[in-house]
C-alpha positions as CSV (number, residue, x, y, z in Angstrom):
1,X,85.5,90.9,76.4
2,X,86.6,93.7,78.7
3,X,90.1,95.2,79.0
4,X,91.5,95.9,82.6
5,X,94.6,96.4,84.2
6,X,95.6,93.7,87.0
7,X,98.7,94.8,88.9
8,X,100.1,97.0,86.0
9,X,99.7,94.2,83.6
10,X,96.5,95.1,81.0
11,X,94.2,91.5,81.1
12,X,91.8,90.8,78.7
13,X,88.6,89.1,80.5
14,X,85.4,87.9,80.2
15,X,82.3,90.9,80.5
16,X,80.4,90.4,83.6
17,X,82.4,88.6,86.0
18,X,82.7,88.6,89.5
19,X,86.1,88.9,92.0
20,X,85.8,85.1,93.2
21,X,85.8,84.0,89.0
22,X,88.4,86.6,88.2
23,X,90.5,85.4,90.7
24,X,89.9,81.6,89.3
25,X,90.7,83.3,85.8
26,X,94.2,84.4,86.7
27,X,95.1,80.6,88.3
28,X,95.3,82.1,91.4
29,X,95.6,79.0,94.0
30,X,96.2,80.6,97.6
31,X,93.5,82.1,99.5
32,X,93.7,85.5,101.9
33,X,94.1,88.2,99.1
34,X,93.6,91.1,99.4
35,X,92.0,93.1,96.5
36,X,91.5,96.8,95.5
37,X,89.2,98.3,92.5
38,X,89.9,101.7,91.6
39,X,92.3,102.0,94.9
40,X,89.3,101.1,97.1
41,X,89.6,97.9,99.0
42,X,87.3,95.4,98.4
43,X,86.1,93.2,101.4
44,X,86.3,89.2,100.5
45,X,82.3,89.3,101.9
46,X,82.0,91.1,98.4
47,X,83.7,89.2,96.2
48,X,81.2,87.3,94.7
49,X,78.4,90.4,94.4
50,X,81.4,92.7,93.0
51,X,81.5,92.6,89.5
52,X,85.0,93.9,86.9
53,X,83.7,96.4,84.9
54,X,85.8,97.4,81.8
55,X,88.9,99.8,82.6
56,X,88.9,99.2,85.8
57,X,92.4,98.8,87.9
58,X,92.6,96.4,90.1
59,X,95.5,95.6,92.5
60,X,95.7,92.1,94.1
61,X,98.2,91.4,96.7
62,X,98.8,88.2,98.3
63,X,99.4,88.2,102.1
64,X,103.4,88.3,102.9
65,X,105.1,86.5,105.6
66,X,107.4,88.2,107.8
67,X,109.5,88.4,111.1
């Protein structure tokens, strides 16, 4: 198990997974987020090859509508 922090809130996860599982982890159910590791942006064309490494921070922000 790895420890990382997800939005402020410290997450306890499985070693060795990738964005697409760790967003399947949390229950998220929408599609379009976007994600940051370590305050760099991740492209969604790398979500499966990047993988959560322990202590990372990651910020995940779902996409807001607005007028």
């Amino acid at each position: 198990m790895i420890k990382v922090s997800v939005n402020g809130e410290i997450k306890e996860l499985k070693a060795n997974l990738n964005i697409e599982q760790l967003i399947e982890s949390l229950n998220y159910k929408t599609k379009g987020f976007a994600i940051a590791i370590n305050t760099t942006f991740v492209p969604i064309a790398k979500y499966e090859s990047t993988i959560i490494n322990d202590g990372d921070t990651i910020d995940i922000l779902a996409p807001v509508q607005g007028g």
